[in-house]
Structures are given as C-alpha cells and as structure tokens.
C-alpha positions as CSV (number, residue, x, y, z in Angstrom):
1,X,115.4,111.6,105.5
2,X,119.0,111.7,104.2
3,X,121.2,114.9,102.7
4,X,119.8,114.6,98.9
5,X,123.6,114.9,97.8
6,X,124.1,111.6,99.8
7,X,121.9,109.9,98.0
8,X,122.5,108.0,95.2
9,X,119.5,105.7,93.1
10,X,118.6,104.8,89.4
11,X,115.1,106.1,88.9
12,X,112.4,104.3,87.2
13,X,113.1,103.6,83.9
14,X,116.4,105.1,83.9
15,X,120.0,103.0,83.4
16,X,122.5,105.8,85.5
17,X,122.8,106.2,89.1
18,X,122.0,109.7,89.9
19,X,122.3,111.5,93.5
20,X,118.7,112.8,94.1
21,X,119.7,116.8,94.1
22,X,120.3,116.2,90.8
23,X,117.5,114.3,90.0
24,X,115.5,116.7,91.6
25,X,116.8,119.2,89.9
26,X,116.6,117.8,86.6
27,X,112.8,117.2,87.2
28,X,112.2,120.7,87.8
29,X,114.0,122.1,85.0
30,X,111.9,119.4,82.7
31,X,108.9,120.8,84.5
32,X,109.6,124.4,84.1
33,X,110.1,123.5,80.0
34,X,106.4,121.7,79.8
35,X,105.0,124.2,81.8
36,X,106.2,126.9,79.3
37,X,105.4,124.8,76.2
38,X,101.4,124.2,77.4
39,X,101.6,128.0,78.5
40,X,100.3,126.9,81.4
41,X,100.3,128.5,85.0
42,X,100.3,125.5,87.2
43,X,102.4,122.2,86.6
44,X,101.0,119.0,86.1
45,X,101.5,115.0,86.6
46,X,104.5,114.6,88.8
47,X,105.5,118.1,88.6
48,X,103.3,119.4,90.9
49,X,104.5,117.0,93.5
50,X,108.0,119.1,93.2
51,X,107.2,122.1,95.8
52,X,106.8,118.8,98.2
53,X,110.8,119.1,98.7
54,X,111.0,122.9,97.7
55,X,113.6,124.1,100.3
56,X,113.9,121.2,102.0
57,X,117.7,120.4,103.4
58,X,116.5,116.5,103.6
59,X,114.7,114.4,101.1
60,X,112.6,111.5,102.5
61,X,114.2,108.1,101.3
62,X,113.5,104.2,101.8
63,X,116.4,102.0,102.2
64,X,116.6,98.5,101.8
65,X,118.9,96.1,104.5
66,X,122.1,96.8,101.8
67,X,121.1,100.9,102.2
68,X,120.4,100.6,98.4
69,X,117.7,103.4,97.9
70,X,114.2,101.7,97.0
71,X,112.2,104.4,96.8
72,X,112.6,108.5,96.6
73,X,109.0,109.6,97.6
74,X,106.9,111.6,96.2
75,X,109.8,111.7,92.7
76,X,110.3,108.0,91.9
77,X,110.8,104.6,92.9
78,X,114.0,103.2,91.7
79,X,114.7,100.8,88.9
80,X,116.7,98.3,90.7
81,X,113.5,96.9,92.6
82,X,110.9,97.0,89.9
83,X,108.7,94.3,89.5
C-alpha cells in the first residue's frame, strides 16, 4: 500500500496518467451523480466498491519490476498492461 498521491497509473480504458487520489476522487463524484440520477439509496457496479478505501491514508497497489502500477484494486486495473 502506497500514499494515493504517490501514485500515478492510466486506468482502464483511459489515455492520461492520473495519481489515484484523484482518480478516486473522480469515481466518487461520478458515483454520487448516478446515484442521484436513478434516485437511488445505495450505489451500484463499481461504486459500491468505493467505501473499500473510504478514509484510508493508503491505497493498496500492484507494481510491476519497473514500479509501473499494474493494478489499483478494488478501482481498476491499468491500461498499460491490458491484454
């Protein structure tokens, strides 16, 4: 687990390296949006995975040999090591 503001990765199916607070923080904001647009209580599909790293000061990360971020569990996997 690394400092999410230390971390840097481009998520699946993105183009732009992005740290992973503000990934994270992104994710939550889109969240928060569907959630309000389904007038729904509870979030849904990734979203409910969120609270995971809810007030957490380190986000879980895997690293290849080159420390290029492969994976930013339970958000994404990144889009330099798709298959």
């Amino acid at each position: 687990a690394r400092d999410p503001d230390e971390i840097g990765l481009i998520p699946l199916g993105k183009s732009k390296l992005v740290s992973a607070r503000d990934f994270y923080d992104q994710l939550c904001r889109d969240a928060e949006h569907e959630r309000k647009l389904k007038k729904r209580n509870q979030l849904s599909g990734l979203h409910k995975y969120l609270t995971l790293l809810q007030d957490q000061h380190d986000f879980p990360c895997l690293s290849d040999q080159d420390r290029y971020v492969i994976s930013l569990p339970p958000l994404t996997n990144s889009e330099r090591t798709k298959v």
